[in-house]
N, C-alpha and C positions, 0 to 999 in steps of 0.2 A: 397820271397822278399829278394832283399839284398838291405843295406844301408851301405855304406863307409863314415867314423868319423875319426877326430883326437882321442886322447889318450883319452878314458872318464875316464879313472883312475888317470888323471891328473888335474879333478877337487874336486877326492875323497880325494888326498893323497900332497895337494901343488902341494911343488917342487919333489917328492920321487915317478917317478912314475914308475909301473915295467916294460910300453913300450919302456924304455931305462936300463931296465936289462936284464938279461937271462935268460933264464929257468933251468929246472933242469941240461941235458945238455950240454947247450951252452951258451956261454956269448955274449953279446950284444943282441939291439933290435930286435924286430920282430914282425910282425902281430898278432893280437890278435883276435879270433872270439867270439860273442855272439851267441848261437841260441836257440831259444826254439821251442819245440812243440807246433802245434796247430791244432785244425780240419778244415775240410775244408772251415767252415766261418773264420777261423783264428782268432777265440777264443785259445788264451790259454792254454795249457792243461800238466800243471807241470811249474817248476821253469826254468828260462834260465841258459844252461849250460854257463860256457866260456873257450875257448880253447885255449890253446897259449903257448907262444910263436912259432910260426910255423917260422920256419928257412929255412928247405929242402924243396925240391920238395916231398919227401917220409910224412914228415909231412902233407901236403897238401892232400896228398891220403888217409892217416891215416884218416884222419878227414873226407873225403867225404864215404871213407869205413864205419866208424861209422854211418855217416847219411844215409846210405842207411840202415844199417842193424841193427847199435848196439841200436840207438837210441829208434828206437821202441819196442825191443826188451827189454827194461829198462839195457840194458847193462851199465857199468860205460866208462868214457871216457878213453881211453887208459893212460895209467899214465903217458905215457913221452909226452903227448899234455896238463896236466895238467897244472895250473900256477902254478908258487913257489912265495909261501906267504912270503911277504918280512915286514921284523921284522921292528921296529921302534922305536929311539930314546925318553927316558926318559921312 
């Protein structure tokens, strides 16, 4: 199932959200993916990864690469698809 959303990190964090940062990197905005495992009733089955900033076409492969293989495999997300945890005032 895919669903396409505005920034949902932009009703966690205000005005500070990191769909208009970088990633590790690259700077400026870029797509951001949720997914999680689930069986074939589409229960659930672990915590929802999120992927992102995707910039390149190469990113975009990286990530489907992962879902074909790494995913189930309990592999980690490749670390330059990771988000970059963005620090915050006071």
């Amino acid at each position: 199932m895919l669903i396409r959303s505005g920034c949902l990190f932009q009703a966690l964090r205000g005005e500070v959200s990191p769909c208009s940062h970088g990633g590790v990197h690259q700077a400026g905005p870029g797509a951001f993916v949720l997914v999680q495992r689930c069986d074939t009733a589409l229960r659930p089955l672990g915590s929802p990864v999120v992927a992102g900033p995707l910039h390149e076409a190469d990113d975009t492969a990286a990530l489907c690469e992962w879902l074909k293989k790494g995913i189930d495999a309990g592999e980690p997300l490749p670390f330059h698809l990771r988000p970059v945890a963005l620090g915050h005032d006071g």
